[in-house]
C-alpha positions, 0 to 999 in steps of 0.5 A: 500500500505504501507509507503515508508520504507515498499516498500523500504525495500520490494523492498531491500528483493525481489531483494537481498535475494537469492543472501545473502541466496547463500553467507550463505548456501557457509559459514554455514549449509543450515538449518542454511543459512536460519536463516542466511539470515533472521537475515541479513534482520532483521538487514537491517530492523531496519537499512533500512535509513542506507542501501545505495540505488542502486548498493551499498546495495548488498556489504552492505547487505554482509558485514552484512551477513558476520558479522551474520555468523561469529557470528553463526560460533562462538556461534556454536563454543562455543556450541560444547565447552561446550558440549565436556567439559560437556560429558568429566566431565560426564566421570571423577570420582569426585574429592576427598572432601580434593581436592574439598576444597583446590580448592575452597580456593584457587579460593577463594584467587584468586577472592580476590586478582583479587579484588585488581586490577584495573579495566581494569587488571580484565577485560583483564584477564576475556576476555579469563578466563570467555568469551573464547576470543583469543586475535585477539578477545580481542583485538577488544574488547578493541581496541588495537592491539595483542601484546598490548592484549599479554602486558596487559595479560603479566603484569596483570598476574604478578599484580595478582600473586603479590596480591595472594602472598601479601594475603598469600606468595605463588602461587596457583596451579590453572590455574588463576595465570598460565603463559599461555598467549593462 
């Protein structure tokens, strides 16, 4: 017959599944809307004494859904990024050696200096440098607000062109030191 968390839960998946499966096939793909309510029951699964009992697990299980599909639209989001960026240096000639050298020097430089910074200055410029975060996205990370976010980037800009110029007097060309806060 199964414990009481099976029934529990068998109970949950039989009464809520098309109504979660609904709310994913209005926001995402079908092929991609059945993955979506799966997950959204995986996680109810491992959080099943965490689901409210009643009328109240349906908005619970939404929210859920709402969070697996912001995650799905985000990693799709991210894919086609690196594709269109992979097929469009597919297209580009190489880079001459002379340039291909002077870029890794100064990438260099600029690993350098960003290792004399503190550690939140290097995580707030990694956020959008490595991860592709906006600063909304960010600013959840780090629990602050935007314009906290604009701050923080704002200012470890500023310590991170200092420490270049410290090391060698100059700016780089790269994107690293840029004044784009985007």
């Amino acid at each position: 017959m199964g414990s009481a968390t099976d029934r529990r839960f068998r109970a949950l998946y039989d009464e809520h599944f098309r109504d979660v499966l609904a709310y994913c096939m209005r926001r995402v793909p079908a092929d991609d809307a059945y993955d979506a309510a799966n997950e959204v029951f995986a996680i109810a699964w491992q959080r099943i004494v965490d689901v409210p009992a009643g009328d109240a697990a349906r908005p619970w299980l939404y929210v859920v859904a709402r969070r697996v599909v912001y995650r799905r639209r985000r990693s799709h989001k991210r894919f086609q990024h690196l594709t269109e960026r992979i097929a469009d240096e597919q297209h580009e000639s190489p880079p001459q050696p002379e340039a291909i050298v002077v870029r890794r020097a100064e990438y260099d430089d600029v690993l350098a200096a960003a290792a004399r910074l503190s550690r939140i200055d290097r995580e707030v410029l990694a956020l959008p440098a490595w991860e592709g975060l906006s600063h909304r996205e960010i600013a959840e990370v780090l629990g602050c607000s935007i314009s906290a976010v604009d701050q923080r980037l704002v200012r470890a800009k500023r310590r991170l062109a200092k420490r270049y110029r410290a090391l060698h007097g100059v700016m780089p060309t790269t994107e690293f030191a840029g004044g784009d806060a985007s």
